[in-house]
PDB file of N, CA, C and O in Angstrom:
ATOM      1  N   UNK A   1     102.984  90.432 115.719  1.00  0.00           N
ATOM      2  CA  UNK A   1     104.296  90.564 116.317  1.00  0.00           C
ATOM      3  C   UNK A   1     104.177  91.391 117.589  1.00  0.00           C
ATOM      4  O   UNK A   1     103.780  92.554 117.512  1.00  0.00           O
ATOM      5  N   UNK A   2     104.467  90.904 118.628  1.00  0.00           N
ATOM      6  CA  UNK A   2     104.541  91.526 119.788  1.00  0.00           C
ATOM      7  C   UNK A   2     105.763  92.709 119.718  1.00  0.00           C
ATOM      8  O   UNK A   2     106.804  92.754 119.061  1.00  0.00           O
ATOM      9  N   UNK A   3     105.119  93.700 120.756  1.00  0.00           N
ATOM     10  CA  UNK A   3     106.356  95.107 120.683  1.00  0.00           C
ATOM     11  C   UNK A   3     106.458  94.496 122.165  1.00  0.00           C
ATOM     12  O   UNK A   3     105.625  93.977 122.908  1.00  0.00           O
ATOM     13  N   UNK A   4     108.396  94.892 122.332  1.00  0.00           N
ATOM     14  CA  UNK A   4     108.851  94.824 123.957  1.00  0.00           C
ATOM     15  C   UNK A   4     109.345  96.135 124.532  1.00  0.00           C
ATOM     16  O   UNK A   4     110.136  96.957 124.070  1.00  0.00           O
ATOM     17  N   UNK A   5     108.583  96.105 125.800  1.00  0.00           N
ATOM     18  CA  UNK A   5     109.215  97.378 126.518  1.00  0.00           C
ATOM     19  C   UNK A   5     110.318  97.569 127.650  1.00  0.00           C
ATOM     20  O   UNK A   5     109.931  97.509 128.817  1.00  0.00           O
ATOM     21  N   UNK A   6     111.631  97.790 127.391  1.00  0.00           N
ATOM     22  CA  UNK A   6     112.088  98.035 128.455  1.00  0.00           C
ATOM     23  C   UNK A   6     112.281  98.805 129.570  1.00  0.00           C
ATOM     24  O   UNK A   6     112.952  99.800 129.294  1.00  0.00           O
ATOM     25  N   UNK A   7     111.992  98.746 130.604  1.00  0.00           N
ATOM     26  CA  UNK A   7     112.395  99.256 131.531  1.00  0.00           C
ATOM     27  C   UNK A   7     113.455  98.740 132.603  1.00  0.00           C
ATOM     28  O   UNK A   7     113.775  97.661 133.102  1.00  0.00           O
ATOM     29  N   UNK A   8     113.873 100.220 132.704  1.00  0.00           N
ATOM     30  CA  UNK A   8     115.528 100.254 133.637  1.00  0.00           C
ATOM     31  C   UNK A   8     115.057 101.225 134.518  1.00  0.00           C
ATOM     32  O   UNK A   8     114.385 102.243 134.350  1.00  0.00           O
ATOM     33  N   UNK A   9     115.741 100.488 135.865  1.00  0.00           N
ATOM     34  CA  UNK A   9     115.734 101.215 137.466  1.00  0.00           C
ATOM     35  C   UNK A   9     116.305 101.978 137.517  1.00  0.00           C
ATOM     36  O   UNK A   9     116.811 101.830 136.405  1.00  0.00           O
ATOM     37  N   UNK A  10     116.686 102.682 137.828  1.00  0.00           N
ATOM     38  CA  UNK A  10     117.653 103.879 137.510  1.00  0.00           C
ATOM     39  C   UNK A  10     118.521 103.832 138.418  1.00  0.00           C
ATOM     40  O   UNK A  10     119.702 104.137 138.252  1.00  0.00           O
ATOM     41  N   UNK A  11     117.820 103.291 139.891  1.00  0.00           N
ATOM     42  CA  UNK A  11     118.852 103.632 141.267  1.00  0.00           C
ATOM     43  C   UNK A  11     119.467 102.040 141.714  1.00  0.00           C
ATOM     44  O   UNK A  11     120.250 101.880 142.651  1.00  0.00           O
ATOM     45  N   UNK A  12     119.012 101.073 140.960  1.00  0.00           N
ATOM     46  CA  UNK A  12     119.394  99.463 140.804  1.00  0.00           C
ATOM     47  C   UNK A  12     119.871  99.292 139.246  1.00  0.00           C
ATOM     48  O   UNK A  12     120.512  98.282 138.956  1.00  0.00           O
ATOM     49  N   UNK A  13     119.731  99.745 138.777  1.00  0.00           N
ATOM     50  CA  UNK A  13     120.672  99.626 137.479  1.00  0.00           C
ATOM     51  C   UNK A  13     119.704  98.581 136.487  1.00  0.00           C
ATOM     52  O   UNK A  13     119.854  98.669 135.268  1.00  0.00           O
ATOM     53  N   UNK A  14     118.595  97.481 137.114  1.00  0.00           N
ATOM     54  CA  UNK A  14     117.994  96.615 137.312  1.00  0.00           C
ATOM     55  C   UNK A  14     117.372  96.954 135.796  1.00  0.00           C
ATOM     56  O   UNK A  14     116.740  98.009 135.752  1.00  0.00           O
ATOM     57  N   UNK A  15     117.487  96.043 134.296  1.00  0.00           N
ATOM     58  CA  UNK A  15     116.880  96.361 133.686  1.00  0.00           C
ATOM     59  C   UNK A  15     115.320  94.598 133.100  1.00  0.00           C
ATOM     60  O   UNK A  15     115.587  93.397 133.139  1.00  0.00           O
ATOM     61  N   UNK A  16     114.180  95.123 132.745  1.00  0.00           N
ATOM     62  CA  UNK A  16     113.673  94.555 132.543  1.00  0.00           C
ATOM     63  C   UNK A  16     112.886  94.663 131.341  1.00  0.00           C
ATOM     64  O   UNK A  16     112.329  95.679 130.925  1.00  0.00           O
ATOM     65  N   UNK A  17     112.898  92.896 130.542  1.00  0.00           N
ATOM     66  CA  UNK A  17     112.074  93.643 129.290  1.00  0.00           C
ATOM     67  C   UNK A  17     110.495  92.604 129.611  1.00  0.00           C
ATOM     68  O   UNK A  17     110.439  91.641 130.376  1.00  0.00           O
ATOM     69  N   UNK A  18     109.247  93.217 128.698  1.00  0.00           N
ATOM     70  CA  UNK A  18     108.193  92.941 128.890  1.00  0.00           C
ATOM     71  C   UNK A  18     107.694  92.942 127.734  1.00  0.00           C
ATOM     72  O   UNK A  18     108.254  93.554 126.825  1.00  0.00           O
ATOM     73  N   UNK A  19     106.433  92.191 127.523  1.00  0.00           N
ATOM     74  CA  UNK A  19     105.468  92.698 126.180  1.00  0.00           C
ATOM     75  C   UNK A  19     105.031  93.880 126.322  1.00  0.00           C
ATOM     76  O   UNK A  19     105.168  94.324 127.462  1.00  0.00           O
ATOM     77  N   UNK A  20     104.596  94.490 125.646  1.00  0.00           N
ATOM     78  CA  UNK A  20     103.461  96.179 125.716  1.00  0.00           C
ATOM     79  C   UNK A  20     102.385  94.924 125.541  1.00  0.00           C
ATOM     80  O   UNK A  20     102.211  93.892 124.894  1.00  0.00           O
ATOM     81  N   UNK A  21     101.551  96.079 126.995  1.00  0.00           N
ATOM     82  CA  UNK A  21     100.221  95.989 126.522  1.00  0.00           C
ATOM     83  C   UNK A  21      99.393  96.229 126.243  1.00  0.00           C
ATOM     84  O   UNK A  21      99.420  97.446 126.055  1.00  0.00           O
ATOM     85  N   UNK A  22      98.030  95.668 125.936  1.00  0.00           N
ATOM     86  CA  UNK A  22      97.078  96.184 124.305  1.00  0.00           C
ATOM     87  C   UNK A  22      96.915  97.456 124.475  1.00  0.00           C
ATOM     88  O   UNK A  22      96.778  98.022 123.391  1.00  0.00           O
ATOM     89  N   UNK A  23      96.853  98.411 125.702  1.00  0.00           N
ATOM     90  CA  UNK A  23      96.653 100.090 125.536  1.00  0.00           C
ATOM     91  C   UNK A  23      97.953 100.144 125.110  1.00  0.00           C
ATOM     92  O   UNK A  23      97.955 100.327 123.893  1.00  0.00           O
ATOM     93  N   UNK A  24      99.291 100.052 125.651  1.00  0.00           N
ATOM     94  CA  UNK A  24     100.189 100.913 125.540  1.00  0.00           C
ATOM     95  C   UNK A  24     100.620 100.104 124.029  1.00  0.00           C
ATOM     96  O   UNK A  24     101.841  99.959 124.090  1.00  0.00           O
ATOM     97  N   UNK A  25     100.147  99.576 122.823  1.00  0.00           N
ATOM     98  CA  UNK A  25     100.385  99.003 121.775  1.00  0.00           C
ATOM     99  C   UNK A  25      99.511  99.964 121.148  1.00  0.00           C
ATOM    100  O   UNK A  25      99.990 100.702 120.287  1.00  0.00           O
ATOM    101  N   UNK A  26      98.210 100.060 121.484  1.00  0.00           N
ATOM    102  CA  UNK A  26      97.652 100.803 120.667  1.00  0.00           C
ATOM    103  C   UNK A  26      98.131 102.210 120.858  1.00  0.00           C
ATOM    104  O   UNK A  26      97.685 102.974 120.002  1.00  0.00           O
ATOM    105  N   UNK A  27      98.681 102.592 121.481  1.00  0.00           N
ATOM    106  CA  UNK A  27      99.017 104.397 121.919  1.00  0.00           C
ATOM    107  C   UNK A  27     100.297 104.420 120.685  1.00  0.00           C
ATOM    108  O   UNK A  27     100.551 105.261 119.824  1.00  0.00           O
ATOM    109  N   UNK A  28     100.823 103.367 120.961  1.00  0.00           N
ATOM    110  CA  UNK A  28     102.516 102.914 119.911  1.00  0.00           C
ATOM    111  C   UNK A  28     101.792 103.515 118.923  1.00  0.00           C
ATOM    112  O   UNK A  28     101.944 104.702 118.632  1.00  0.00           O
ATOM    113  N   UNK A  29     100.693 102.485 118.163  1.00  0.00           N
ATOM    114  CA  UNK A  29     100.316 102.455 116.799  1.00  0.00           C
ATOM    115  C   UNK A  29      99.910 104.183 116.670  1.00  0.00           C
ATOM    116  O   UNK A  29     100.533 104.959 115.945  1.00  0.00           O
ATOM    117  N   UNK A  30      99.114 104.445 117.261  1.00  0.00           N
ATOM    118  CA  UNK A  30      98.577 105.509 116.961  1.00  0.00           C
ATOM    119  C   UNK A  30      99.400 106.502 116.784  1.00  0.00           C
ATOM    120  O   UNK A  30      99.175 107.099 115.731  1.00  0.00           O
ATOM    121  N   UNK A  31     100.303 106.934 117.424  1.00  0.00           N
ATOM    122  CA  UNK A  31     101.471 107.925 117.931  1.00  0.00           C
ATOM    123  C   UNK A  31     102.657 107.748 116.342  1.00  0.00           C
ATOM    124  O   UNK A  31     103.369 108.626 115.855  1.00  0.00           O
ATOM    125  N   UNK A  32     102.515 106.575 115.967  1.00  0.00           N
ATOM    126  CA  UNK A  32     103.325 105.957 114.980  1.00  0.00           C
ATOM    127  C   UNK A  32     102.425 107.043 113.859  1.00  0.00           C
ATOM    128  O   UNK A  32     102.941 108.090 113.470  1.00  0.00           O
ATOM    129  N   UNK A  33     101.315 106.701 113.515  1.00  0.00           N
ATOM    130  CA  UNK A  33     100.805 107.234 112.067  1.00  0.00           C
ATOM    131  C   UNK A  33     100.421 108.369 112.207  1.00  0.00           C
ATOM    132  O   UNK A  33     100.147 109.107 111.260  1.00  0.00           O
ATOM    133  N   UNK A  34     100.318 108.778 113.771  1.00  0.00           N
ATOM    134  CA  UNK A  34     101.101 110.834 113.566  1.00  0.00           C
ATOM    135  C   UNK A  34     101.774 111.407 113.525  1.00  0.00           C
ATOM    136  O   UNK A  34     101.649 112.632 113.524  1.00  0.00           O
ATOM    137  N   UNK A  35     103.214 110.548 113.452  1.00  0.00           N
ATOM    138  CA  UNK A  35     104.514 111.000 113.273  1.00  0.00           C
ATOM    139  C   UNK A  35     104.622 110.998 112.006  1.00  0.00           C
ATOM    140  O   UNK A  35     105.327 111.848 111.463  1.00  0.00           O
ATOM    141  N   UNK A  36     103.671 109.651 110.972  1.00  0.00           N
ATOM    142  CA  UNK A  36     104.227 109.553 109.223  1.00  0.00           C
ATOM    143  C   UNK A  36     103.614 111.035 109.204  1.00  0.00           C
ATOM    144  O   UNK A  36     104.338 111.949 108.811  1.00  0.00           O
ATOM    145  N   UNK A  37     102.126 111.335 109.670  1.00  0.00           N
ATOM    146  CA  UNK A  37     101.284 112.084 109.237  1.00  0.00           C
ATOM    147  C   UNK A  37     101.971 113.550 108.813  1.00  0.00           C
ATOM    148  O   UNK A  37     101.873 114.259 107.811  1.00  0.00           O
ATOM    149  N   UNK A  38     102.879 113.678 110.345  1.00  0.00           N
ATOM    150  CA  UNK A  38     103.571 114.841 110.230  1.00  0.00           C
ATOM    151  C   UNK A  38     104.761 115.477 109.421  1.00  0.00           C
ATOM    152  O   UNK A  38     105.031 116.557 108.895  1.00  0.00           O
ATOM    153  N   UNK A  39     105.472 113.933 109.642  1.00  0.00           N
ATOM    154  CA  UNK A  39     106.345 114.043 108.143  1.00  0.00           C
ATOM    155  C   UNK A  39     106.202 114.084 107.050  1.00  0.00           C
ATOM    156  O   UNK A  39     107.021 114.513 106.237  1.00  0.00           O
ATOM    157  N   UNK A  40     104.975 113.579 106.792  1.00  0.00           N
ATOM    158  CA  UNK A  40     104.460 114.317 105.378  1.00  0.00           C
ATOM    159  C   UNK A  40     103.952 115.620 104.804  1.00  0.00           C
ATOM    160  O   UNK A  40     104.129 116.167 103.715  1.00  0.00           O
ATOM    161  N   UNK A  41     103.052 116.038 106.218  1.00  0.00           N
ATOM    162  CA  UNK A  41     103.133 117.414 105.966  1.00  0.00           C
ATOM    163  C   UNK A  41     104.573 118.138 105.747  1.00  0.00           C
ATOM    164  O   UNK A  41     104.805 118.455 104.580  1.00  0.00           O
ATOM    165  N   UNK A  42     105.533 118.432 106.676  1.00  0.00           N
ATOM    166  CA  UNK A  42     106.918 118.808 106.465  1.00  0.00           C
ATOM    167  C   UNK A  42     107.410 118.491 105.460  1.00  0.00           C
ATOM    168  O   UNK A  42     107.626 119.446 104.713  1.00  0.00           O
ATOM    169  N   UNK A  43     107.640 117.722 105.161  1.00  0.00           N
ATOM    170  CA  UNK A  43     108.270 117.614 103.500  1.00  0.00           C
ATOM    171  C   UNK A  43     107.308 118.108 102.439  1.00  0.00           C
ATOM    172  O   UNK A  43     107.914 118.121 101.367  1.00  0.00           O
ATOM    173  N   UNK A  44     106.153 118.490 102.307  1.00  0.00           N
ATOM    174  CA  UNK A  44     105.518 119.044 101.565  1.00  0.00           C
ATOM    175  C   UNK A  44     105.373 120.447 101.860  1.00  0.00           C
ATOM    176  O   UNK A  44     105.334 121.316 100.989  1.00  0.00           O
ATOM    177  N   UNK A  45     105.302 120.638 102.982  1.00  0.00           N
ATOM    178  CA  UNK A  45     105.596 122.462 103.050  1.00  0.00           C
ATOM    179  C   UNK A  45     107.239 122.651 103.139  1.00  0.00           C
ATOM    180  O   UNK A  45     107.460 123.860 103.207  1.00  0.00           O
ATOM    181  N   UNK A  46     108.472 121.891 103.162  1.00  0.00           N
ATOM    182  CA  UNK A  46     109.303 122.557 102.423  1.00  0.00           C
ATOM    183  C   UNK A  46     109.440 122.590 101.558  1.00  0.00           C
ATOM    184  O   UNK A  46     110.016 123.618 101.205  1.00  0.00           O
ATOM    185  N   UNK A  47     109.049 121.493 100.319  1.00  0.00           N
ATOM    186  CA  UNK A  47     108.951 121.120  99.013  1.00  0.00           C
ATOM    187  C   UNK A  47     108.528 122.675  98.366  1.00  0.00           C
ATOM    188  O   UNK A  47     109.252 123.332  97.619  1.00  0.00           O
ATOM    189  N   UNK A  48     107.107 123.092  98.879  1.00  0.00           N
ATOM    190  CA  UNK A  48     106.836 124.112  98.425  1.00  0.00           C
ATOM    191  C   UNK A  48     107.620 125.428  98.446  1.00  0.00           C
ATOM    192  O   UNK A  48     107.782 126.173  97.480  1.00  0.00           O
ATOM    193  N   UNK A  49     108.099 125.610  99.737  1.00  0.00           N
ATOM    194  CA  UNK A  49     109.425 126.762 100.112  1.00  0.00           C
ATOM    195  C   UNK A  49     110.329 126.854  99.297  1.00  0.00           C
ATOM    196  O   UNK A  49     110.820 127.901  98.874  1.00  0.00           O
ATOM    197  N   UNK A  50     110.687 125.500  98.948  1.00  0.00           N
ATOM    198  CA  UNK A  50     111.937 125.322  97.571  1.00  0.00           C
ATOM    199  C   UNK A  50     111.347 126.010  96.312  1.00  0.00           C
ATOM    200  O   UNK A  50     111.852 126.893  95.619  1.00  0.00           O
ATOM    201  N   UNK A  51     109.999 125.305  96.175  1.00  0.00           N
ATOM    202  CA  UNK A  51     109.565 125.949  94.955  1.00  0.00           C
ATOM    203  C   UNK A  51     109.061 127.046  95.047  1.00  0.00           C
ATOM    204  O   UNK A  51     108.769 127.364  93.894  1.00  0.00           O
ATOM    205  N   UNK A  52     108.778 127.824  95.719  1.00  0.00           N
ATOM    206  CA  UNK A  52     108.725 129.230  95.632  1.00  0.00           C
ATOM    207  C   UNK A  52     110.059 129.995  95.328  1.00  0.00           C
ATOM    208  O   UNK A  52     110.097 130.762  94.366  1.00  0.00           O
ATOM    209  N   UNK A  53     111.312 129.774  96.247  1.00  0.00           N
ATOM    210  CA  UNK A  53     112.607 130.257  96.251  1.00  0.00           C
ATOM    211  C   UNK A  53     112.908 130.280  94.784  1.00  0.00           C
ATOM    212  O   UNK A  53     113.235 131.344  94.257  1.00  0.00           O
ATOM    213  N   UNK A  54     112.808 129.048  94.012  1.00  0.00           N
ATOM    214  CA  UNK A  54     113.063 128.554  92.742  1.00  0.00           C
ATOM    215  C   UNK A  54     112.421 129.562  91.527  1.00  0.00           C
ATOM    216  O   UNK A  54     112.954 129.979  90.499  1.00  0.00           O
ATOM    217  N   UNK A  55     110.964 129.792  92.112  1.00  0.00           N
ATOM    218  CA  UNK A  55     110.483 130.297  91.134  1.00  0.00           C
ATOM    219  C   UNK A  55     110.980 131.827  91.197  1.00  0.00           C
ATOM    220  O   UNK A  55     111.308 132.608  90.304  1.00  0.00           O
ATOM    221  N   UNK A  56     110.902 131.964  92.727  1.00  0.00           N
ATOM    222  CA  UNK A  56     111.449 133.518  92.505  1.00  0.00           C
ATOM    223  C   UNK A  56     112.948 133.928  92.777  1.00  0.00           C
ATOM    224  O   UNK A  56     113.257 135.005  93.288  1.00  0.00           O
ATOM    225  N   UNK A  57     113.675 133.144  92.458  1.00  0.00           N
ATOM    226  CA  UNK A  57     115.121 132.661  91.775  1.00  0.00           C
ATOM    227  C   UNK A  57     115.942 133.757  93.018  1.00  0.00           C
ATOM    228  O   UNK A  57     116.593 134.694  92.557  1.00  0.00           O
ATOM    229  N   UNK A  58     115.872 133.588  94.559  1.00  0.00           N
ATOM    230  CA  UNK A  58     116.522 133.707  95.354  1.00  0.00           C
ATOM    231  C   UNK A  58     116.777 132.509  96.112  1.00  0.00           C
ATOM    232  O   UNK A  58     116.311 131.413  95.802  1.00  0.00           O
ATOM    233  N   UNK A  59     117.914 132.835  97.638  1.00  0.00           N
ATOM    234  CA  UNK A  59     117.934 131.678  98.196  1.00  0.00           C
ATOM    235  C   UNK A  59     117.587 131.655  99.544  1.00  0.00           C
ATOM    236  O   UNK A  59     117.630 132.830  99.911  1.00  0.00           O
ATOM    237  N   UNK A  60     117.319 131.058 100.325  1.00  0.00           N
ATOM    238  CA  UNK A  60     116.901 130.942 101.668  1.00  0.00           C
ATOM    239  C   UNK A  60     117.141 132.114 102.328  1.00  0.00           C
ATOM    240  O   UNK A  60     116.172 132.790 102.672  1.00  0.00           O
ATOM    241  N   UNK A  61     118.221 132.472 102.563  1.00  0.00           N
ATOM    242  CA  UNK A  61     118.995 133.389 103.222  1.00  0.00           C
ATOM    243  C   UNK A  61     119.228 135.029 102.845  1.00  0.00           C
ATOM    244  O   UNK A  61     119.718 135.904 103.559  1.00  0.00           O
ATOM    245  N   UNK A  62     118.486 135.160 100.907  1.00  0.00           N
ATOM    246  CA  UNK A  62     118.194 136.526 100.600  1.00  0.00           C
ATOM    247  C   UNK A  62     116.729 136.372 100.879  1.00  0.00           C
ATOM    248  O   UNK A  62     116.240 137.419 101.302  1.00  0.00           O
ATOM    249  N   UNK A  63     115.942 135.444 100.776  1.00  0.00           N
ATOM    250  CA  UNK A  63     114.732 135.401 101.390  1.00  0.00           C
ATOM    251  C   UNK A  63     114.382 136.082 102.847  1.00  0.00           C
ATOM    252  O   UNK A  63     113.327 136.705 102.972  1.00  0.00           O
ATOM    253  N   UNK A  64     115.199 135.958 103.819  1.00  0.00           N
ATOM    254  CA  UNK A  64     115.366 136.157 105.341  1.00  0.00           C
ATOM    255  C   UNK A  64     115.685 137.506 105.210  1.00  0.00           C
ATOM    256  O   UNK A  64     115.031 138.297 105.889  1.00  0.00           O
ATOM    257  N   UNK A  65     116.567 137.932 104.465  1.00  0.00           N
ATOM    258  CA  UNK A  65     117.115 138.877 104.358  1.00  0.00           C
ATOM    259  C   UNK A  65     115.712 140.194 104.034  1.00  0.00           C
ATOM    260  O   UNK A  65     115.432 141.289 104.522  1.00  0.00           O
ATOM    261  N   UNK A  66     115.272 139.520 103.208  1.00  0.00           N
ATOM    262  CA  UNK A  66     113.886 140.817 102.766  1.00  0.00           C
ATOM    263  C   UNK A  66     112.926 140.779 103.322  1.00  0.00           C
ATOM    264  O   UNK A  66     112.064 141.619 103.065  1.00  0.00           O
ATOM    265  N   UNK A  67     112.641 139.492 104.590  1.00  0.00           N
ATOM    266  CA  UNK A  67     111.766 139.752 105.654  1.00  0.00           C
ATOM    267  C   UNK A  67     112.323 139.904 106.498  1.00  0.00           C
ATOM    268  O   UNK A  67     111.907 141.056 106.610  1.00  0.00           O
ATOM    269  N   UNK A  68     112.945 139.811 107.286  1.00  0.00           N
ATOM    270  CA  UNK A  68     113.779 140.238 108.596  1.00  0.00           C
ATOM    271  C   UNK A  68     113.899 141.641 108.664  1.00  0.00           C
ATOM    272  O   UNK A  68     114.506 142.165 109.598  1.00  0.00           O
TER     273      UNK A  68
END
């Protein structure tokens, strides 16, 4: 499946669409499975934040409170 790129003129209003090509497809792909990459980290280091809070049966904000 082809990806399309648009570009718009900014000072002609002039917009145009195109295929990506094979670099700027592969930069897509790549850029793509470091964004899952990252969202997975993040949801697993808040996952853990929760479960710490949980275990030590405060909440975000008395948490802040005793480091701040």
């Amino acid at each position: 499946m082809s990806k399309i790129v648009r570009e718009v003129n900014l000072l002609t209003g002039e917009t145009t669409d195109r295929e990506m090509t094979e670099e700027e497809s592969l930069a897509y792909e790549e850029q793509q499975a470091k964004d899952v990459q990252l969202i997975a980290e993040l949801e697993q280091k808040t996952a853990k934040k929760a479960a710490l809070l949980d275990k030590l049966g405060i909440t975000e904000d008395e948490a802040k409170l005793l480091l701040g």
